[in-house]
C-alpha positions as CSV (number, residue, x, y, z in Angstrom):
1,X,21.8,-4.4,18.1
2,X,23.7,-3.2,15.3
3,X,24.6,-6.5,14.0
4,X,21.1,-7.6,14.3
5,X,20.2,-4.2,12.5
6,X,22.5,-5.3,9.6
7,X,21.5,-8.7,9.0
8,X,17.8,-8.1,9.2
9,X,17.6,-5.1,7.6
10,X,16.1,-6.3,4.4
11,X,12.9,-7.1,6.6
12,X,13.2,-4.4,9.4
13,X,13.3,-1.3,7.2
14,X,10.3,-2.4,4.9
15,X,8.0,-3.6,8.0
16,X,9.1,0.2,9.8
17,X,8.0,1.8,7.0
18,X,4.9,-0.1,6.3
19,X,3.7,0.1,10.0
20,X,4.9,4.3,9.8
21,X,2.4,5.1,6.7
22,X,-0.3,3.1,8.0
23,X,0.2,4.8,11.5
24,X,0.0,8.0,9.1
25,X,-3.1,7.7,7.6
26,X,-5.3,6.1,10.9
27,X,-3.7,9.9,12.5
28,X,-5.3,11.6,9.4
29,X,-8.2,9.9,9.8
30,X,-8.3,11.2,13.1
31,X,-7.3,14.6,13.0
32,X,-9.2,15.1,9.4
33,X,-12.7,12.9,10.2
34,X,-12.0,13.4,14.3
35,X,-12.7,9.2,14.5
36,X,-10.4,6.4,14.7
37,X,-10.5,4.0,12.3
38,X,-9.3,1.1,13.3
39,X,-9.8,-0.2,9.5
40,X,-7.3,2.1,8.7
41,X,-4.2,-0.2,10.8
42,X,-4.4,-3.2,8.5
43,X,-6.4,-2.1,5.3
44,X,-5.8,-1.5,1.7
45,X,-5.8,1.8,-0.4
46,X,-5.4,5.8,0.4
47,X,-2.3,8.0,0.5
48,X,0.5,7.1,0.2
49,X,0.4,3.6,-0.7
50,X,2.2,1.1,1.7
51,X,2.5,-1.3,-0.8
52,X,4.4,1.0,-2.9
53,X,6.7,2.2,0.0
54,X,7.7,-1.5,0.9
55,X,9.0,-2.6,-2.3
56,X,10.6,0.5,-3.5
57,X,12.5,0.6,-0.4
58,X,13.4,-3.1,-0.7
59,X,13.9,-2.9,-4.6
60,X,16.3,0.3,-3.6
61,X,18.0,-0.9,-0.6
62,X,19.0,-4.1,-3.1
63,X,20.3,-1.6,-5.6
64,X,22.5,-0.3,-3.1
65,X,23.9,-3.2,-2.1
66,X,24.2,-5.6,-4.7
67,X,23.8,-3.0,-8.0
68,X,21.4,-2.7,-10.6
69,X,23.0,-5.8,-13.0
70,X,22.4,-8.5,-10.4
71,X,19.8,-10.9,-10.7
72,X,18.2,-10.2,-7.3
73,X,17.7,-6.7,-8.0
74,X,16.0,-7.5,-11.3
75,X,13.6,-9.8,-9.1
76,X,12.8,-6.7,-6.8
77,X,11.8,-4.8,-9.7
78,X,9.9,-7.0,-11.2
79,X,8.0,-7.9,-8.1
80,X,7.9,-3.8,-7.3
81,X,6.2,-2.9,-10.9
82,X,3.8,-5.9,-10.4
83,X,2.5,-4.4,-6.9
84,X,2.6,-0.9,-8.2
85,X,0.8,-2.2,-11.3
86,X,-1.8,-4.5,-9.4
87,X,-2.4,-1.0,-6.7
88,X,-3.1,1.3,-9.0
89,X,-5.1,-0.9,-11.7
90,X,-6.9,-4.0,-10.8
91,X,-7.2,-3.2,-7.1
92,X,-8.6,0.3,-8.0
93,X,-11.3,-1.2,-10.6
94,X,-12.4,-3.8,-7.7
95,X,-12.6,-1.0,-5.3
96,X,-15.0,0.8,-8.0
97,X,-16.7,-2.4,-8.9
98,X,-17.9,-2.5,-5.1
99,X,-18.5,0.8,-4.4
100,X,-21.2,0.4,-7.5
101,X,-22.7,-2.4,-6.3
102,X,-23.1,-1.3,-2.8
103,X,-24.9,1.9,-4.5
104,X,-26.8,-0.6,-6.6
105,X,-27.9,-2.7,-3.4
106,X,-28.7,0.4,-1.4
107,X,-31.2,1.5,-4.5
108,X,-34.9,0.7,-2.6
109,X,-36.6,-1.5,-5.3
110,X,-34.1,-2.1,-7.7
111,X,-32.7,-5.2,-6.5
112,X,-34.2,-8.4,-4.2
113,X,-31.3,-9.4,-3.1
114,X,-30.0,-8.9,0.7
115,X,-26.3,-8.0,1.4
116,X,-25.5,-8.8,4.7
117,X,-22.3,-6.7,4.6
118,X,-21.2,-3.4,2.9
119,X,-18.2,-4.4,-0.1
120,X,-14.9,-2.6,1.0
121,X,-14.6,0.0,-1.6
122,X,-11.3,1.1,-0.4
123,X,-9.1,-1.8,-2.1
124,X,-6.6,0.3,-4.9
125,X,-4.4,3.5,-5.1
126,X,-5.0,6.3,-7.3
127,X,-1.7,6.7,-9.6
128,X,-0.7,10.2,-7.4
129,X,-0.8,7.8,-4.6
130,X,1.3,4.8,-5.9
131,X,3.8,7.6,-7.1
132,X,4.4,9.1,-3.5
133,X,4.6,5.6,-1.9
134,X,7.4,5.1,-4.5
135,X,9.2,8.3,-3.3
136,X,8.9,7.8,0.1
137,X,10.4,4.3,-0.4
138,X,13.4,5.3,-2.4
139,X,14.1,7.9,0.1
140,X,13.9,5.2,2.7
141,X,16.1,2.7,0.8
142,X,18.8,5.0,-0.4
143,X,18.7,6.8,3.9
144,X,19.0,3.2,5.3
């Protein structure tokens, strides 16, 4: 098991802690909104951010290993920032470019047109949350 550990571990440890914080917030959802939220499993957005967590972890765990000057760390970081970048920025503006428009459908009168489903709004991460999904995924990358 070890062995499989060790050679795996560059997908093990980021899958563990992506299905942990997901885990996390559908049992906030419960114990804060008393619902499950099935959603909540496989969806985008809210605290801390997943996406963060993973490639942290990853982009750390590569440190370790190989050190900051080779080339496959540099490609873990890069990738990283772009996630972090794309979570917190263009996620979050679609996320507030649908919660407008549902508002803007839901307005009696002000639009003809029919929606036959309610636009995610939940898509981004607030900076706060991007930030502790970082944390969480060096801690994670330098433990394991």
């Amino acid at each position: 098991m070890l062995e499989f550990y060790t050679r795996y571990r560059y997908l093990i440890v980021p899958i563990m802690i992506w299905i942990g914080i997901q885990t996390f917030k559908v049992l906030w959802d419960l114990i804060v909104d008393h619902k499950f939220n099935f959603k909540r499993i496989l969806g985008a957005g809210g605290m801390p951010s997943s996406h963060s967590a993973v490639v942290t972890a990853l982009s750390t765990m590569i440190a370790r290993e190989y050190g900051i000057n080779s080339p496959i760390f540099g490609i873990t970081f890069v990738f990283s920032a772009i996630v972090m970048y794309d979570a917190a920025g263009i996620r979050r503006a679609a996320g507030k470019q649908a919660e407008l428009l549902n508002k803007i459908m839901e307005t009696p009168g002000l639009t003809s047109m029919q929606m036959s489903e309610k636009l995610v709004e939940v898509l981004g991460h607030t900076p706060t949350q991007v930030f502790v999904g970082a944390v969480i995924g060096i801690i994670v990358g330098l433990i394991f």
